[in-house]
C-alpha angles and dihedrals in degrees: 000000000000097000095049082054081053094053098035090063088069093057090082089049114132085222109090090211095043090045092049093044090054081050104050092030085059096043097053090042094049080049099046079051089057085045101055093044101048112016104025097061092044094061102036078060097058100043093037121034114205104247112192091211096058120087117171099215117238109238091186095042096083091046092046092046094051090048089057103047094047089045089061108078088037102049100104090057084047092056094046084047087049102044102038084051093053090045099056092051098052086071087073096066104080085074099064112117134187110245119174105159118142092240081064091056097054141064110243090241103052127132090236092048088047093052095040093057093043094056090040083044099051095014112031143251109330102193115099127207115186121207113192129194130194114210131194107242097221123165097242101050104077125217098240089056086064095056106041082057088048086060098049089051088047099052080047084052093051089058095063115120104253100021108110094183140353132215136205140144083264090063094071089041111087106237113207129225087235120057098186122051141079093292091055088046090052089043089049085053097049094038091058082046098048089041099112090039085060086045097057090074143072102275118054125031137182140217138163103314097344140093121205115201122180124202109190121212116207118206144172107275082205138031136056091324106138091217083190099050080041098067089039097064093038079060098055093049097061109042087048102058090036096061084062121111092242088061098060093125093062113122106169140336125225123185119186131150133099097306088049088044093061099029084058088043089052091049081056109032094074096041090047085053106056090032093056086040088054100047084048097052089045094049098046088041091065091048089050086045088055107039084048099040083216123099092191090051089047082054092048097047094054092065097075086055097046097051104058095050082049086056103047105043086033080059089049091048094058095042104039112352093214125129114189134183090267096044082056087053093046106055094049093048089047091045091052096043087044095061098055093074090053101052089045085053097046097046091050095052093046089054096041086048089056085056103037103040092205122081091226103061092034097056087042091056095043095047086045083054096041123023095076087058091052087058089039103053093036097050086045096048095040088048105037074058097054103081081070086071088071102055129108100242113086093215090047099046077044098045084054097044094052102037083053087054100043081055093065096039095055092046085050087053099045088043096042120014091035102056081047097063095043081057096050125080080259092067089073077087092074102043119106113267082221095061089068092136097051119088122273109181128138113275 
């Protein structure tokens, strides 16, 4: 149930794919779930009869057994290693920056990126920004004036770092050297003439009292272009040269287009990402809570899951610094899987304390009885991820790649840093309230 809580937390994503794929990855878990309660024991009956002589022997029992028991005199010193090491590499984090670019969502090699370069390379740049201003339509301001300021924006606009050409309906209108004289006062006239033939275009409209004129900004779709510090100084330029006087007419300013699209994504990404981790972790929080009938336990189990996804994106933020949509996906599925070992650990330790009536042998039996599922389910889940890596899509190859290693982390963490804290005095906080009587002291 833990994973479908994973999942669920995408579903408020402001992302639509990220948001359909929360929807239909917790429908098919909470299926799978169905699945493996009604149908699944019913047919492992059938094809394979229980037959009490038969015990398949454990070839990871003995080594599991001798790490643990190694790791209990020793667990304090684990916990201070563990967690010194995920401290340091939270640090890290602050780095992490949203970077959703599409030379970031393809291979280099790939067959779109060739054919993109190729027609950027013989043809020009093929991504388009549109800046689009709304003008107030008043007797005294000419239409020719607009547009001979449309043209002056539009030549700033061009000395933008990034912006390779611009377009405008002043761009197909001669401008002269000389703006007074008896030829600018024959171009004003045909202009005002000319006016409905020029609004019959792409790039002015007009209704009621306003006038809409579109400058469009090409750019490079792939390359060092800084899509982010792009729209920034487009920005500035504009507003700039709009809060002039000879801009009294200016009513609003709109961009859109491919630069404004991922400059908005970026703003998002980030924010998408700790807010999804963060339902997640509430929501799983409160399952853990429950199972355990402990808030403080369901606090302390959650610090095996939490370590491992500080680690790994703490590591990403030291080497590289980008989150991406699949790196969002990632953190919550891995979270929610995660947490499943845990819980398995931690019930079998509550119920083999109720038996036992002393925390060693109980941890020893419940880590017999779990710990080869822990390797089990997480080997299984990071490598049934890893033919992402192949595909062509950089989030997705990424997305596989990282859900694979959160997967070892977090076994890493249940087989090693769990059993610690059970160990520790902390671990008072799992036992039972009805084993009151039995001893609780530290290991």
């Amino acid at each position: 149930m833990s994973t479908a809580l994973g999942t669920l937390s995408l579903c408020w994503s402001e992302f639509p794919a990220i948001r359909e794929f929360g929807m239909f990855a917790t429908g098919g878990v909470l299926l799978t779930f169905v699945i493996n309660l009604a149908i699944l024991p019913v047919l492992l009956g059938r094809i394979f009869p229980a037959d009490a002589s038969t015990v398949l022997p454990d070839p990871l029992a003995a080594p599991l057994g001798l790490l643990l028991k190694r790791m209990l005199p020793r667990s304090k010193v684990i916990i201070a290693i563990i967690i010194g090491i995920t401290a340091l590499l939270a640090v890290p984090l602050i780095r992490l920056e949203a970077r959703f670019t599409l030379d970031r969502m393809f291979r280099p090699n790939s067959e779109f990126v060739q054919n993109v370069r190729w027609l950027e390379e013989h043809v020009g740049s093929i991504d388009a920004t549109e800046v689009i201003l709304e003008l107030d339509v008043v007797g005294a301001n000419r239409f020719s004036n607009r547009l001979d300021r449309i043209a002056a924006l539009e030549q700033e606009l061009g000395q933008v770092t990034g912006v390779t050409s611009t377009f405008s309906a002043a761009s197909i209108v001669p401008q002269l050297a000389d703006p007074s004289g008896i030829q600018a006062r024959l171009r004003r006239t045909a202009l005002q003439r000319n006016r409905a033939r020029l609004l019959q275009g792409s790039h002015v409209l007009a209704e009621a009292n306003r006038e809409y004129w579109r400058v469009t900004l090409r750019t490079p779709l792939f390359g060092d272009v800084d899509r982010e510090q792009l729209m920034r100084n487009v920005r500035a330029t504009v507003e700039k040269m709009v809060h002039s006087e000879q801009w009294s007419d200016f009513h609003r300013v709109t961009y859109t287009g491919g630069a404004q699209l991922f400059y908005e994504t970026q703003q998002d990404v980030l924010l998408d990402f700790a807010s999804s981790l963060l339902l997640a972790f509430g929501l799983i929080l409160l399952m853990m809570s429950v199972a355990l009938r402990s808030l403080p336990a369901g606090l302390l189990s959650m610090i095996p899951n939490l370590v491992p996804c500080v680690t790994v994106f703490g590591v990403l933020g030291w080497i590289d610094g980008g989150v991406d949509i699949g790196m969002t996906v990632a953190g919550c599925i891995a979270l929610g899987i995660a947490v499943d070992d845990t819980a398995h650990l931690l019930l079998s330790y509550r119920d083999a304390l109720r038996e036992k009536g002393k925390r060693e042998r109980a941890l020893l039996q419940a880590y017999s009885h779990s710990a080869t599922a822990v390797v089990q389910t997480s080997a299984i889940c990071g490598i049934s991820m890893l033919p992402y890596t192949f595909a062509n899509l950089v989030y997705l190859s990424r997305f596989g790649l990282l859900i694979a290693v959160l997967m070892a982390a977090a076994m890493i963490a249940d087989l090693v840093l769990l059993p610690a804290l059970i160990a520790s005095r902390w671990g008072r906080a799992f036992d039972p309230a009805m084993n009151e009587e039995s001893p609780t002291t530290p290991l």
